[in-house]
C-alpha positions, 0 to 999 in steps of 0.5 A: 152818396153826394148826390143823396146828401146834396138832395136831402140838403135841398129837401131840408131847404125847402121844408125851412122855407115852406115853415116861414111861408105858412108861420111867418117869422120864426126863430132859429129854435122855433124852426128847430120844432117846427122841422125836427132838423137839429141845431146844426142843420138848421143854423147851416141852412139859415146861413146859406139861405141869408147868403142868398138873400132868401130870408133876413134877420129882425129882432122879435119875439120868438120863443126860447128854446126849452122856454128858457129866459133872456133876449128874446132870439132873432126872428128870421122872415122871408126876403119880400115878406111872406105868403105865396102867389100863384100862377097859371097858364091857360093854353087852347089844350092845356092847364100849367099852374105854380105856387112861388115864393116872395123871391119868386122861386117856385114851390110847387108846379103841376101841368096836364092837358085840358080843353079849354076852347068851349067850356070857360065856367068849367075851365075856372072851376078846373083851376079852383080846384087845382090851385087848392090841390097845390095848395094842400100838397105844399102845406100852404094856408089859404090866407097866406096867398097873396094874390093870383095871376093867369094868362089865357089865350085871347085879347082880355080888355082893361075889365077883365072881359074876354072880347073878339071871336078868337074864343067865342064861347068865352066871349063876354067873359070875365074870368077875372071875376070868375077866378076871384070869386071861386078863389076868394084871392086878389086876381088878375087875368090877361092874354097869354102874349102880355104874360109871356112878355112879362115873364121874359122881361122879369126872368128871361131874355128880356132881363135889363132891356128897356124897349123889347118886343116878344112876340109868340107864334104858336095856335096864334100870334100874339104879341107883347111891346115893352116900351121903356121897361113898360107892357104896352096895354093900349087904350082898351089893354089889347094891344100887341094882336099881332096875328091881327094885322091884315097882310091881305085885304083879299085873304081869308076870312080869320077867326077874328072876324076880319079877313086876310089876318097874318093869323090865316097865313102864318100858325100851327094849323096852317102849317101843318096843312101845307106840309102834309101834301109832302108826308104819308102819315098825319103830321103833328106840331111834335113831329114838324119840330123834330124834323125840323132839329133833324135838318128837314129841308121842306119843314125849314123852308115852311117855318123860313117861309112863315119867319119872313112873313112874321119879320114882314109885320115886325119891320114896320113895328121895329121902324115905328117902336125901335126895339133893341130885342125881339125875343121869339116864343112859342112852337113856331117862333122859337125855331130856329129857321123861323127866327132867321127867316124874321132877321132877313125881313128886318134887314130887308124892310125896316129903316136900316138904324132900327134894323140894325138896332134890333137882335132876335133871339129865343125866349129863354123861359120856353113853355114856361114864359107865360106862367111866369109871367103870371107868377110876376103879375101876381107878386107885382099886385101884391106888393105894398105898392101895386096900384089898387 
């Protein structure tokens, strides 16, 4: 029965909530119409929600309950203003997308699976039209959306254009334009290490920490620097390819068109190459992490292996940047084995002060660190004083 009545509280919660999104400021009795709660349930809400900071009172015009005459009752808004945002997170196989409020809480989120590697037109009309299915489902006005962010999975320059060949059928790209045109909302598109260090520096394991670099080790190795509680776009807004650096003039052609990239030695592919000599059936990522939680020998000496060889780059990064954290993400980088295999090379090759300076941790947003990375991207393009 507590249980019941703790998630019809929070369902009365959220429906209040959504009524400001949509309406802007109400009064007590005007969400009283608005939701059909009672007088009671309502007053008790309010009170919780200003407790928490999540709405605020002014004095307005609302409307008298019964339409009777006198003061005109106390308007009631959301903290931050009103309207929404939206997030999204495009990875090479899948599709996350959120709406969040002012506060940054999350209103609606839907994930599935979809290629996005060879079809950029297809995977921005495909988004379109899951922002307005989140859209409808909440019960949110188009013009209450107040700006739109996504993450994708490549180096996107300072217009907006995709570049390199890490996607080569979006290469050109701009799906920046491509989102504000089919959304007609304020748009903002870049590469999915900057969003996952935004989301981690805003609501993550990089909240209060000035000088941090997150790094996400997954299909790819992309990075995030966060120099004096600033992302580091670059000249060109590029910066942080880490998976890029050449850790072998003699090495490989990578995708990227150079040779020897960290990238060819060090990512989900290639590791999954290395261990199934050593298994019978076909491996997946899935099955490489649970062996690797269940103490699998070989699996953790191949993610020790490929932490060193990400701590190897990191090292010169930490004696040139000197970052008090290092907050790991992705499939690989958030294993614990490759998580100590990168403290070992600190210790061993950066200057002693900045190794010592530097802690490495796990994210602690997980899959969900680029996406809300996008919903702090958009809520900062939104706010009355976003650059324009």
């Amino acid at each position: 029965m507590t249980g019941s009545l703790g998630e019809l509280r929070a369902a009365n919660r959220d429906q209040l909530v959504r009524v400001l999104e949509t309406n802007g400021p109400l009064s007590r009795a005007d969400l009283m119409r608005h939701t059909g709660l009672s007088r009671s349930t309502v007053s008790n809400l309010v009170a919780q929600l200003i407790d928490d900071h999540l709405l605020q009172e002014r004095e307005g015009r609302g409307t008298p309950l019964n339409g009777r005459g006198g003061r005109p009752p106390t308007l009631l808004e959301l903290s931050g203003g009103t309207g929404i945002v939206v997030g999204v997170d495009l990875g090479h196989r899948h599709v996350r997308a959120a709406l969040a409020r002012p506060d940054s809480s999350i209103a609606l989120e839907r994930s599935f699976a979809l290629d996005v590697d060879d079809s950029p037109d297809a995977t921005i009309d495909r988004v379109a039209a899951l922002i307005d299915e989140l859209l409808a489902e909440n019960g949110s006005a188009r013009e209450h959306v107040r700006a739109v962010a996504m993450g994708v999975p490549g180096p996107v320059d300072r217009d907006g254009r995709m570049t390199s060949g890490i996607l080569p059928y979006w290469r050109g790209a701009r799906p920046v334009h491509a989102l504000a045109e089919r959304t007609g909302f304020t748009a903002v598109v870049d590469n999915d290490a900057h969003m996952g260090a935004r989301g981690e520096l805003a609501y993550g394991a990089a909240r209060g920490r000035r000088d941090v670099i997150y790094v996400k080790a997954s299909t790819g190795i992309g990075a995030g620097v966060i120099v004096d509680g600033r992302l580091v776009g670059g000249s060109t807004g590029e910066a942080g390819e880490l998976g890029h650096v050449q850790v072998d003039e003699k090495g490989i052609m990578c995708r990227c068109g150079s040779r020897g990239c960290l990238e060819t030695e060090v990512s989900i592919p290639k590791m999954l190459e290395l261990l199934q000599a050593a298994h019978d059936q076909p491996l997946t990522l899935e099955r490489v992490l649970v062996l690797a939680e269940e103490g699998d020998a070989g699996v953790n000496r191949a993610l020790s292996d490929a932490g060193r060889r990400i701590g190897r780059v990191l090292a010169d990064l930490c004696t040139m940047l000197n970052p008090e954290r290092i907050v790991m993400g992705g499939d690989i980088g958030s294993a614990s084995a490759t998580i100590a295999g990168i403290r070992e090379s600190l210790d061993r090759h950066a200057q002693p002060n900045s190794a010592a300076a530097a802690d490495v941790v796990r994210g602690e947003l997980g899959v969900r660190a680029e996406l809300m990375g996008a919903i702090a991207v958009a809520l900062a393009a939104s706010s009355p004083t976003a650059r324009r």
